[in-house]
MIVEXVEX-732904 format. One line per field, with one value per residue (C-alpha): x, y, z negated; residue in three letters; residue number from 1. Coordinates in Angstrom, 2 decimals. Layout:
N
xx: (X, ...);
yy: (Y, ...);
zz: (Z, ...);
residu: (Ala, ...);
num: (NUM, ...);
This chain:
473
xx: (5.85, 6.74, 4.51, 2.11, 0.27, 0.68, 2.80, 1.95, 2.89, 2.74, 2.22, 3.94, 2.14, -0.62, -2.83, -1.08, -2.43, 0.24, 0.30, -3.00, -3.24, -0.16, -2.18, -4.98, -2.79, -1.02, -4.68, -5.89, -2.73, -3.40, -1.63, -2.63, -1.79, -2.19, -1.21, -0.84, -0.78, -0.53, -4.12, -7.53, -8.53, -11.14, -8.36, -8.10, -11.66, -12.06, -9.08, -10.98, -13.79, -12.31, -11.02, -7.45, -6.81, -5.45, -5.52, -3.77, -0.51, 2.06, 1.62, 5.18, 3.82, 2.21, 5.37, 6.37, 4.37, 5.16, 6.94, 7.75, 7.02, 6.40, 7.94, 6.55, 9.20, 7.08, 8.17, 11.53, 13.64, 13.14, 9.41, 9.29, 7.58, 10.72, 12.71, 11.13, 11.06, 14.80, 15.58, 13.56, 15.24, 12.04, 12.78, 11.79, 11.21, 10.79, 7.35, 9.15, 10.93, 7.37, 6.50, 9.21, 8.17, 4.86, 5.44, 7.84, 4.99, 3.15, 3.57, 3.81, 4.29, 3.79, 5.16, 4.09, 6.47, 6.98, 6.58, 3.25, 0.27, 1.81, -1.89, -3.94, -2.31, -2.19, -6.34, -6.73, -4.91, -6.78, -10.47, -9.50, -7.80, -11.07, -13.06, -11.66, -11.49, -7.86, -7.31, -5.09, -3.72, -3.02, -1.64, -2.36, -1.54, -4.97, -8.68, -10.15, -13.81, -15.16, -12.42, -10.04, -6.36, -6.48, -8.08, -8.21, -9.91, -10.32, -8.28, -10.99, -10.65, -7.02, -3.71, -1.51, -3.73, -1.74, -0.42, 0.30, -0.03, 1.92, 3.19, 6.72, 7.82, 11.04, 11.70, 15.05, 15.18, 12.33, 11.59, 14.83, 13.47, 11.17, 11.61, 9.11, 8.07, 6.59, 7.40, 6.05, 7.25, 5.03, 7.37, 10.52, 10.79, 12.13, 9.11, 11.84, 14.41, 15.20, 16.31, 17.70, 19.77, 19.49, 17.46, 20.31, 20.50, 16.69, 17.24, 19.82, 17.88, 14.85, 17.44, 18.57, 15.19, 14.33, 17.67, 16.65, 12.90, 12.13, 9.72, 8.98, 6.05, 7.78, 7.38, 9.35, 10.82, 12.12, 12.62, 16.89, 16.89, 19.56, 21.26, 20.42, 17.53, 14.43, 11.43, 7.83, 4.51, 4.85, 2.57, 3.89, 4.32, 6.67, 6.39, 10.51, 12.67, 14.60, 18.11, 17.95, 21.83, 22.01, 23.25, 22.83, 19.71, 21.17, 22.63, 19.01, 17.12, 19.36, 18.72, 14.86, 15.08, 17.36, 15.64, 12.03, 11.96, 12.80, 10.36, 6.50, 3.98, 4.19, 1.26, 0.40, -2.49, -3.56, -6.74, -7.03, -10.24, -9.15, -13.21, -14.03, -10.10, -12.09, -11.27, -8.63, -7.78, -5.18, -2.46, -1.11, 1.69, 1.23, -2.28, -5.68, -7.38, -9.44, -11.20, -10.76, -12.93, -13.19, -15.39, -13.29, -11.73, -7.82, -5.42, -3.10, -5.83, -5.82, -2.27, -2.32, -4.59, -2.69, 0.01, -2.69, -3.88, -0.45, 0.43, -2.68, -1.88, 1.55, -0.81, -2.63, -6.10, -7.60, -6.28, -10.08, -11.13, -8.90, -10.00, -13.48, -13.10, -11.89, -15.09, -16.48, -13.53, -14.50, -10.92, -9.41, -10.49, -8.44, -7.21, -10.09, -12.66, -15.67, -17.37, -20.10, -20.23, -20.11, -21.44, -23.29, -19.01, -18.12, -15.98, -12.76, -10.14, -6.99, -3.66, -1.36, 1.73, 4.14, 4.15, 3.59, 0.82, -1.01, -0.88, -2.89, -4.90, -5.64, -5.97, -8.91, -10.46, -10.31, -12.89, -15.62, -14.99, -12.89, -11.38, -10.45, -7.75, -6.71, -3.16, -1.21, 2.31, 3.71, 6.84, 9.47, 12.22, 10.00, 8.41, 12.17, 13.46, 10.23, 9.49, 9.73, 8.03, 4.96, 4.68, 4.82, 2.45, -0.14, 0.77, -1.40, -4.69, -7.27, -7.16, -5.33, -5.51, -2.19, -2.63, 0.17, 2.66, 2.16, 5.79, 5.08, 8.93, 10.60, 10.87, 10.41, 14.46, 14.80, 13.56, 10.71, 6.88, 3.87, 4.76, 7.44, 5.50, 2.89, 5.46, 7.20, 3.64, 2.82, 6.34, 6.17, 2.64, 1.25, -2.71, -2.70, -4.87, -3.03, -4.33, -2.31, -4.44, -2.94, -5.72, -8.09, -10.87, -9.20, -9.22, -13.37, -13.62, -11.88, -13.33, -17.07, -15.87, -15.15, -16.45, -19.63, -17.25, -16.16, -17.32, -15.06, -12.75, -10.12, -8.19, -4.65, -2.33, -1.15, -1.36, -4.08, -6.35, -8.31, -9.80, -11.17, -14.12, -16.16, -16.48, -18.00, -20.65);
yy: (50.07, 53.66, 55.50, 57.98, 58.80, 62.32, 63.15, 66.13, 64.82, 66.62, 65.78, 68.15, 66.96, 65.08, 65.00, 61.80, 58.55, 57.54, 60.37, 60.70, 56.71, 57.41, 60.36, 58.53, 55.76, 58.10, 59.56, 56.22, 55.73, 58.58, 61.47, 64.43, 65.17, 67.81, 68.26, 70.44, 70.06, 72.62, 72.55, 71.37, 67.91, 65.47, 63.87, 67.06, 66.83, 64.03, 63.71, 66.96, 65.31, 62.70, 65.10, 66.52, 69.81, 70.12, 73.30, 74.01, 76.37, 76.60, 77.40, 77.52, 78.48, 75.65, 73.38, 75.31, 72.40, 69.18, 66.59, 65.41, 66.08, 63.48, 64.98, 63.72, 63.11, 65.36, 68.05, 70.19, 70.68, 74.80, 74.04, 76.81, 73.79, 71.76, 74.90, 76.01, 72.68, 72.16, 75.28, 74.70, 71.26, 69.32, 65.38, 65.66, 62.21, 61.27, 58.64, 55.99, 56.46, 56.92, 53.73, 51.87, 52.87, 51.61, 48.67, 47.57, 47.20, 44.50, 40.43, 40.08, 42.83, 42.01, 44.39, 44.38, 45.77, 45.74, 48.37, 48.08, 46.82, 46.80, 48.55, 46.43, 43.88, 45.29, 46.12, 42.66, 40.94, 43.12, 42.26, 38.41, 39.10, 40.85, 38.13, 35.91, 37.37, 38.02, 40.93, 43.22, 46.93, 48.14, 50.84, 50.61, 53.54, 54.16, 53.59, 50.75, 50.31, 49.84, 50.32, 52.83, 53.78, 52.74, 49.37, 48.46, 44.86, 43.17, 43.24, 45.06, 47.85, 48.11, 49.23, 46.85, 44.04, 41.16, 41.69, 44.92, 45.17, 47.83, 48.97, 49.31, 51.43, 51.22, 55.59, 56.02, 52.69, 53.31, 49.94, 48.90, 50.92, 48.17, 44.36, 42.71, 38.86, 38.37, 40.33, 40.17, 41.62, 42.06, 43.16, 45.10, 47.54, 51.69, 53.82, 56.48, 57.32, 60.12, 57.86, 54.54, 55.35, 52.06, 48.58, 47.34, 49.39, 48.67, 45.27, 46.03, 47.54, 44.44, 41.84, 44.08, 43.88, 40.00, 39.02, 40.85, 38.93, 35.30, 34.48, 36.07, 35.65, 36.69, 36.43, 33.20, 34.51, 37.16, 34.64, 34.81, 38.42, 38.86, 42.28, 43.20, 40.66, 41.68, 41.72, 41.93, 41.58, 38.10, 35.17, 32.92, 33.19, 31.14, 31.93, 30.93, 30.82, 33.98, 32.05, 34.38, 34.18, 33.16, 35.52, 34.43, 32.74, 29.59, 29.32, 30.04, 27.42, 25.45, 26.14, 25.94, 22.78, 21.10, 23.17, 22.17, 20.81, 24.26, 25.84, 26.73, 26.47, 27.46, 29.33, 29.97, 30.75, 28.94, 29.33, 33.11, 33.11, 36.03, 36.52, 37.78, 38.46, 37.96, 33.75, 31.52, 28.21, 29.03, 25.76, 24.88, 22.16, 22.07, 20.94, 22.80, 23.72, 26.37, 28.91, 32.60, 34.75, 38.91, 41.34, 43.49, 42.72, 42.70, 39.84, 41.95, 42.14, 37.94, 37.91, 40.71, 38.13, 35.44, 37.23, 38.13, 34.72, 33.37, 36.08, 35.07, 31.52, 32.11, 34.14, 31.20, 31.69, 28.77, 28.79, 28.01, 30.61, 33.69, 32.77, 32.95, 35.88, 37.88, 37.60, 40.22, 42.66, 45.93, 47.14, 50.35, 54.27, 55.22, 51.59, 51.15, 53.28, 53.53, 57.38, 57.97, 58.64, 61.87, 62.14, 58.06, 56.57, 55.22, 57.05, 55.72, 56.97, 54.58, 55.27, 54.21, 56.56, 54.40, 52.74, 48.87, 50.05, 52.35, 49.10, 46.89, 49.86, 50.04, 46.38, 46.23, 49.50, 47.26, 44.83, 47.90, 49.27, 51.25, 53.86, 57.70, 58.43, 61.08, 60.78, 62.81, 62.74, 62.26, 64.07, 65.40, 62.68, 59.62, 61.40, 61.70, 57.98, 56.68, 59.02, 56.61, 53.88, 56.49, 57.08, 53.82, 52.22, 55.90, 56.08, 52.63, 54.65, 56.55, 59.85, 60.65, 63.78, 64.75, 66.81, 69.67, 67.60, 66.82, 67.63, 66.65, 67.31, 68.87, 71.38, 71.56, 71.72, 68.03, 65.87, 66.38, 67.92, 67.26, 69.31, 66.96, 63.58, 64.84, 65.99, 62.69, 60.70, 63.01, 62.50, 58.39, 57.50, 59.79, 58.52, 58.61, 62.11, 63.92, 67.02, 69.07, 70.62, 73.50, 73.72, 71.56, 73.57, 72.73, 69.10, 69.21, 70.49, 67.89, 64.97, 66.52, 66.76, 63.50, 61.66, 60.54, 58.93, 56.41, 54.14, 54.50, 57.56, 56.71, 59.05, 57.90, 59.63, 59.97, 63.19, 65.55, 64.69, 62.75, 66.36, 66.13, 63.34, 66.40, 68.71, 65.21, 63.98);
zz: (45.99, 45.35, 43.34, 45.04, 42.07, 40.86, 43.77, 46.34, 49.82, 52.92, 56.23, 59.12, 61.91, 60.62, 63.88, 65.35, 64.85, 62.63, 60.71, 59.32, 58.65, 56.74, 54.73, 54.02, 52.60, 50.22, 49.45, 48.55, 46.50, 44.27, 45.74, 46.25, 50.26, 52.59, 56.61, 59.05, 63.08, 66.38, 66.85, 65.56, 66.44, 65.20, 63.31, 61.33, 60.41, 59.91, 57.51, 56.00, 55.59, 53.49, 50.94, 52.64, 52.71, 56.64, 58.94, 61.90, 62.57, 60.11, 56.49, 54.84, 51.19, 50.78, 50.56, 47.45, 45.60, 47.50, 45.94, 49.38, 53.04, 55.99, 59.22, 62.47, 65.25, 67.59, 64.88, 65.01, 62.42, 63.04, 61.72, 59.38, 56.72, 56.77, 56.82, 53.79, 52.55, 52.85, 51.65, 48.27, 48.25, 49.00, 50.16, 54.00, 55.50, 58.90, 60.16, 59.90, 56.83, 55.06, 56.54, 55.68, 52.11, 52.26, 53.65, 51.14, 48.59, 50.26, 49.66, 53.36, 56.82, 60.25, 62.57, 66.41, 68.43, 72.63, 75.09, 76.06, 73.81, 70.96, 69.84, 70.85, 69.51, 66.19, 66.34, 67.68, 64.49, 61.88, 64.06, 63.32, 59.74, 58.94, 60.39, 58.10, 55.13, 54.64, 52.68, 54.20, 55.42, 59.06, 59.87, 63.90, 66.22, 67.76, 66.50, 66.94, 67.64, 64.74, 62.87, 61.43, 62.29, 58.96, 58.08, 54.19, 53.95, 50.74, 47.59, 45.80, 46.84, 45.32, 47.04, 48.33, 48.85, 50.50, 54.03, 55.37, 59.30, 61.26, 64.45, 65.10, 67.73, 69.70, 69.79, 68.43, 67.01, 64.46, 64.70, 62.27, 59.54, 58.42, 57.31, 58.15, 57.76, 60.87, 63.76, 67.11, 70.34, 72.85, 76.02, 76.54, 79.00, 78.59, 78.02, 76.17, 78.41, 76.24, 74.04, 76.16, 78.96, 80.02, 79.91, 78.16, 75.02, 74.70, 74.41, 72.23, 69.59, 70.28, 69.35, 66.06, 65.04, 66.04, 64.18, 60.68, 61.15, 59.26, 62.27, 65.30, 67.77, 71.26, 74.57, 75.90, 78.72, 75.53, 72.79, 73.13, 74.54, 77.61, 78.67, 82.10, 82.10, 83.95, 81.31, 82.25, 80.39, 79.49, 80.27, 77.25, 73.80, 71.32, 67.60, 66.71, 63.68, 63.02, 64.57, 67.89, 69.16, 72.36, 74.49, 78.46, 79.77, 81.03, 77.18, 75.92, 77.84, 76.92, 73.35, 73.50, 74.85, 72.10, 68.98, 70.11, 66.22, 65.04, 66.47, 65.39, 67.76, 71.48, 72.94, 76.19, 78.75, 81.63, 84.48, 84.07, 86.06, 88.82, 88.98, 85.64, 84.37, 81.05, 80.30, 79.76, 78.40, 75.49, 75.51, 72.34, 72.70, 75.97, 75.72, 76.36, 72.90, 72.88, 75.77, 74.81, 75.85, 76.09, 76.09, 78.29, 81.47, 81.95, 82.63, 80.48, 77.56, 77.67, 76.89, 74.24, 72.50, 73.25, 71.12, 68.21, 67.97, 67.65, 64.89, 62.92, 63.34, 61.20, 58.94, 57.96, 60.40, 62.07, 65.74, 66.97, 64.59, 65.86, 69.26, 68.61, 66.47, 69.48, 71.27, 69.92, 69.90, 70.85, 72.13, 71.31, 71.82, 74.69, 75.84, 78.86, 76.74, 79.06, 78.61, 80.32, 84.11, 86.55, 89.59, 89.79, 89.19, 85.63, 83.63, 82.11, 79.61, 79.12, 77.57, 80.01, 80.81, 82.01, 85.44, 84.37, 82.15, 84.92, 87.34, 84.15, 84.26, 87.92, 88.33, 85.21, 87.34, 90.63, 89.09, 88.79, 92.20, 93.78, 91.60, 91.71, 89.39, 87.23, 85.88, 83.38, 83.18, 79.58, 79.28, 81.82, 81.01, 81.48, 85.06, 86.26, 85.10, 87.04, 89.74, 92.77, 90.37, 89.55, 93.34, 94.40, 91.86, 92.07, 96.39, 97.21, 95.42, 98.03, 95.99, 92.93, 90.87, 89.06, 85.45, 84.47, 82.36, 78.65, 77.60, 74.02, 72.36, 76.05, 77.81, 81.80, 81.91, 80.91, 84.06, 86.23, 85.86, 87.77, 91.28, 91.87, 91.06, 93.15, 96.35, 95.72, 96.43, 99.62, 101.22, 100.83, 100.81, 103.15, 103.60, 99.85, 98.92, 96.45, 94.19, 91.90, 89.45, 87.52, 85.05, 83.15, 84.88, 88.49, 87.08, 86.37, 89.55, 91.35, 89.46, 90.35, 93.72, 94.55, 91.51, 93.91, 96.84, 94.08, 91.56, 88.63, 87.56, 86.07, 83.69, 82.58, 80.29, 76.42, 76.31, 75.94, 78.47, 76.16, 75.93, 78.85, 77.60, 75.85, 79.42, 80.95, 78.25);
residu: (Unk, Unk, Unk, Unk, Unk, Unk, Unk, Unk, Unk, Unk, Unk, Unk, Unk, Unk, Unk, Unk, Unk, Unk, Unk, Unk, Unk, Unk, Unk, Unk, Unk, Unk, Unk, Unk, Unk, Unk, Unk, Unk, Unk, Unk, Unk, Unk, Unk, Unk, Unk, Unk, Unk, Unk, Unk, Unk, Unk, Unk, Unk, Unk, Unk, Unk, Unk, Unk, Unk, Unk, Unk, Unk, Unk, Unk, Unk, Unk, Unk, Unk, Unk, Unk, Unk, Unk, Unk, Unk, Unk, Unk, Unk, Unk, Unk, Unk, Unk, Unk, Unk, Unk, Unk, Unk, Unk, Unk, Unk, Unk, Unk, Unk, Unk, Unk, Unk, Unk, Unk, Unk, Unk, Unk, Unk, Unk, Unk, Unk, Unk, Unk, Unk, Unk, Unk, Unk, Unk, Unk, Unk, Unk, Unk, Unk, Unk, Unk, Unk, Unk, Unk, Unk, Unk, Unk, Unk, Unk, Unk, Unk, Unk, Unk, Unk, Unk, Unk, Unk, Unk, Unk, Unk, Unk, Unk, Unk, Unk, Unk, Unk, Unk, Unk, Unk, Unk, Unk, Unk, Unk, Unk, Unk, Unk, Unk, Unk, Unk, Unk, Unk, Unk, Unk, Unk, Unk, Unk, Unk, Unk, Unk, Unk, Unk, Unk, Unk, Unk, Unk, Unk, Unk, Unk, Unk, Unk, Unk, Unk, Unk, Unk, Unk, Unk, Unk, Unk, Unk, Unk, Unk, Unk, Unk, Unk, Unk, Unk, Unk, Unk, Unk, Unk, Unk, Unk, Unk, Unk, Unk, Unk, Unk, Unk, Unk, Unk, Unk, Unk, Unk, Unk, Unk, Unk, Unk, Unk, Unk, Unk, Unk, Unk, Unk, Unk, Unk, Unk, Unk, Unk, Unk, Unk, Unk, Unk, Unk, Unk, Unk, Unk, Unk, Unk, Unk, Unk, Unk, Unk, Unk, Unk, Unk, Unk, Unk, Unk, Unk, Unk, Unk, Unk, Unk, Unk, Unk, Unk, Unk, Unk, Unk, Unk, Unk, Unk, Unk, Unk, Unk, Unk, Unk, Unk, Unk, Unk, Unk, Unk, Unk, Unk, Unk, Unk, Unk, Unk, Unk, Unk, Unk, Unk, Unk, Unk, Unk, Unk, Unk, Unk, Unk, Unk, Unk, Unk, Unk, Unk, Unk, Unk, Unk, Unk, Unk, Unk, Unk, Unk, Unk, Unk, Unk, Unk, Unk, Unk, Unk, Unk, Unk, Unk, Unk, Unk, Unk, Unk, Unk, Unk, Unk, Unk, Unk, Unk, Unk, Unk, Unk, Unk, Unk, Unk, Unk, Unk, Unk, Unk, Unk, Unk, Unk, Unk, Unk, Unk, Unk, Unk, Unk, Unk, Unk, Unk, Unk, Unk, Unk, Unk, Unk, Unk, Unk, Unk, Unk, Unk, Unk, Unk, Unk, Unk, Unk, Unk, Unk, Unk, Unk, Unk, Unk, Unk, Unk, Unk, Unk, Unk, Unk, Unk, Unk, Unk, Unk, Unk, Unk, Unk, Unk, Unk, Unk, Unk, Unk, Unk, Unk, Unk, Unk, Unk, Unk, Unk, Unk, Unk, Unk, Unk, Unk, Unk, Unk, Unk, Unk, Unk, Unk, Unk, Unk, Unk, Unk, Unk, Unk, Unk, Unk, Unk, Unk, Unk, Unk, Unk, Unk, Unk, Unk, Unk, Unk, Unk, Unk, Unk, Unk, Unk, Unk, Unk, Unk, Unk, Unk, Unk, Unk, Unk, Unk, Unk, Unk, Unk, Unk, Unk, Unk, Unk, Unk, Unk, Unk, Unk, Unk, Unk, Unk, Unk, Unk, Unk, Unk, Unk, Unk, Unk, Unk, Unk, Unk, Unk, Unk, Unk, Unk, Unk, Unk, Unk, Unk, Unk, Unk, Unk, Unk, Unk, Unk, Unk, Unk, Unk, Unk, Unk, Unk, Unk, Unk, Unk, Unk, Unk);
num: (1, 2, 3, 4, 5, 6, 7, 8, 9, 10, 11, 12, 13, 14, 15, 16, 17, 18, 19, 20, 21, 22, 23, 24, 25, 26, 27, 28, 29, 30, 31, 32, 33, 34, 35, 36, 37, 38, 39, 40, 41, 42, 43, 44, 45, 46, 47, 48, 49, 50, 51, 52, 53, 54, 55, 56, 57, 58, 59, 60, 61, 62, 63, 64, 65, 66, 67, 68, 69, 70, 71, 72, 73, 74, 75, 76, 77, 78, 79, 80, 81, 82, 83, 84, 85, 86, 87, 88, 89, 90, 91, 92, 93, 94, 95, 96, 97, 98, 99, 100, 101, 102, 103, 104, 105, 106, 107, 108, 109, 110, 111, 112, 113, 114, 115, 116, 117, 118, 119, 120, 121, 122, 123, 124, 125, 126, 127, 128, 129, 130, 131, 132, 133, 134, 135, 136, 137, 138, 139, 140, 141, 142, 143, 144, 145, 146, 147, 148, 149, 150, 151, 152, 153, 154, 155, 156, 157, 158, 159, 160, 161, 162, 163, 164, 165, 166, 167, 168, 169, 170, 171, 172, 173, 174, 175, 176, 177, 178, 179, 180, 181, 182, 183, 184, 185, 186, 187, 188, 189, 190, 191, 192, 193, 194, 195, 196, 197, 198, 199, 200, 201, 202, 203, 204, 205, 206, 207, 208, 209, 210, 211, 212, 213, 214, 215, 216, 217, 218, 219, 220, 221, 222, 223, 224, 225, 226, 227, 228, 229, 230, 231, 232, 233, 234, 235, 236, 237, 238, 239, 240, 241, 242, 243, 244, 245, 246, 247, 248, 249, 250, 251, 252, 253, 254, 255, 256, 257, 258, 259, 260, 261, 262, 263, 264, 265, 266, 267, 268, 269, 270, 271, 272, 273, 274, 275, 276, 277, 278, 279, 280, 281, 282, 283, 284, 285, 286, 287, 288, 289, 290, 291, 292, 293, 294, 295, 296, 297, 298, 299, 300, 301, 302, 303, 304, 305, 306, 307, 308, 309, 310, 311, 312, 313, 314, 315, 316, 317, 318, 319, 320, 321, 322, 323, 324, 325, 326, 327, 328, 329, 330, 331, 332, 333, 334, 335, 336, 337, 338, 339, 340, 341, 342, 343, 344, 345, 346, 347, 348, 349, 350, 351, 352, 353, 354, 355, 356, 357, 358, 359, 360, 361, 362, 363, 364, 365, 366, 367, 368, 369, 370, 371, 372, 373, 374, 375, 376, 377, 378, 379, 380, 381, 382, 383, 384, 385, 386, 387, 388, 389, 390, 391, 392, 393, 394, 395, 396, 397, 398, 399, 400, 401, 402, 403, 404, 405, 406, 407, 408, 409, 410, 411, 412, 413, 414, 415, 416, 417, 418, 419, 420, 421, 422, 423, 424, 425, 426, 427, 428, 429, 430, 431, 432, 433, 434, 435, 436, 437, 438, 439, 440, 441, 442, 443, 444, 445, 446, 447, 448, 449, 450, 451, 452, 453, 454, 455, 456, 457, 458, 459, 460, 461, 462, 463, 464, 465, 466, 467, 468, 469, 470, 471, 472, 473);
């Protein structure tokens, strides 16, 4: 592991969740660390509060003592921090890089990767890890209830204990800058057209990653990844040996069926009961073996366990165990995070930004009622790749209220913003009601509106509308 100790590192862009776990690792490893992000945030206090000296703007003097600085991608290279820093001849390392570093210090890294719930299936892993008493680290890209973005279990209290648990994320190929033991892929779809002009080169970069990995847990309609293959949310999971080199399906099947003996355990889930979406038999071997039951509902939620049960298996964890574990999982802030209600209808905040994920999203609303939504876009390029899959999967909804556009690293010039989503959903799905709110106050007054006509409201988006839970408490 490199050593921290001694060392001034800072963080340029320390608000993300990422970011600050990543600080208070290198805290906890003896450095001495300091950040800096756009604007306050209760990441910035709280990362205060545990003894880092954070503010928000720029502050280009205080590089002049940093032994190294952590760049975050959502951070140009015209920062006047890295400018300063590369100027003085400073080491500036990207996210991933930083990651990659840590990581390398551990006895043993899991890495969840996939498109969508890669998260939760990184929180639901450390709840059962924790449950067991497995010392570990997790570095997990949201907060878990109850937990941190940053989970330290065990080991005495001493850094690296064990297994270190991460996300991996696909944006420009991030991902490949780790080598992990285990990896597990949740899903492949393109949620970064910025980066992946096409399905193809994301599966591409999944199959890089699956091929440098001793065992994967993967999806089995994923387990030999095929170009120009249509990939969904999968309802079956395979943990396999690292020999992924098929390259066409019928070649694959083919494969799975002969090399039954060199493979680990195959998961999957069966009588997902439709009236709860909260219970399923898991199958192990084809065979019933244990019910799994959640806390939350979401067909999609069953088979992000599914994945985290399979992961802990290959960590060791009684497969009963992990599945009783999960029963008390308390999910994730901003995955289906229930806040309160306005005007008698419950109040929901969930992450989704990409079309498959806002249809999970809707589905899990569905089972409280029927649902007024509130959707933020999440950056120009990924509104243009999926306008006519935004309107179509927004367009069935009674009324939907669209946000400005969170452009995050864009600018307007890049794809499409919120006017056009919004004119896109009038001209094909006419009897849906569509608002365009061109203000956070136009949003409030929308949501208190309407808020009594419906029974949940529904607010969708990565961005910054997160914001939006401390006007409604």
């Amino acid at each position: 592991m490199p050593d921290f100790s001694g060392k001034h590192i800072h963080f340029t862009g320390v608000g993300g969740a990422s970011m600050s776990a990543l600080a208070e690792y290198a805290a906890l490893s003896g450095a001495t660390v300091s950040g800096s992000d756009r604007t306050p945030s209760e990441i910035l206090d709280r990362l205060a509060r545990a003894g880092i000296e954070v503010y928000a703007g720029v502050d280009a003097d205080i590089i002049d003592g940093a032994d190294l600085v952590v760049r975050s991608s959502a951070v140009p290279i015209s920062n006047p921090e890295i400018v300063r820093a590369t100027a003085l001849g400073i080491p500036v390392v990207e996210r991933h890089e930083f990651l990659a570093r840590v990581a390398e210090g551990f006895d043993r890294v899991v890495a969840v990767a996939g498109t969508h719930g890669k998260t939760t299936v990184t929180a639901m892993i450390a709840h059962i890890l924790k449950a067991a008493g497995v010392p570990f680290v997790a570095h997990i890209g949201g907060e878990p209830v109850g937990m941190g973005n940053l989970t330290v279990c065990g080991g005495d209290g001493k850094l690296p204990c064990g297994i270190f648990l991460t996300e991996a994320c696909e944006y420009r190929r991030h991902l490949l800058a780790l080598a992990p033991d285990i990896a597990v892929v949740t899903n492949m779809e393109c949620d970064h057209p910025d980066c992946y002009p096409t399905i193809a080169e994301v599966h591409s970069v999944f199959a890089e990653f699956v091929e440098k990995c001793p065992r994967t847990v993967i999806g089995a309609d994923n387990a030999f990844i095929c170009t120009g293959a249509h990939t969904d949310i999968c309802a079956d999971v395979h943990t396999v040996k690292g020999e992924h080199s098929a390259t066409d399906e019928a070649t694959a099947r083919e494969e799975r069926e002969k090399e039954e003996d060199m493979r680990g355990c195959a998961y999957g889930v069966s009588r997902i009961l439709e009236c709860s979406l909260t219970q399923t038999a898991v199958v192990r071997h084809g065979k019933a073996e244990c019910a799994l039951t959640l806390p939350a509902a979401g067909t999609h939620l069953l088979v992000d366990a599914l994945f985290a049960v399979a992961a802990a298996g290959e960590l060791g964890v009684d497969f009963g165990f992990a599945c009783r574990a999960l029963a008390d999982f308390k999910g994730v802030k901003r995955r289906f995070e229930k806040a309160g209600s306005v005007g008698g209808a419950q109040v929901v905040f969930d992450y989704a930004h990409h079309p498959t994920e806002i249809a999970c999203a809707l589905r899990a609303a569905r089972a409280y009622g029927r649902p007024l939504v509130v959707f933020q876009p999440h950056t120009y390029t990924r509104t243009a790749r999926y306008l006519d899959d935004f309107a179509a999967v927004l367009g069935g909804e009674e009324r939907v209220i669209i946000m400005p556009t969170y452009a995050a690293r864009e600018t307007p010039d890049e794809g499409a913003d919120s006017g056009v989503l919004a004119d896109r959903i009038k001209e094909k799905y006419p009897f849906c009601g569509v608002y365009l709110a061109k203000s956070v106050q136009e949003v409030l007054d929308y949501v208190n509106l309407f808020a009594a006509e419906f029974d949940i409201v529904l607010f969708l988006g990565a961005g910054d509308i997160y914001n939006l839970k401390s006007f409604l408490a």
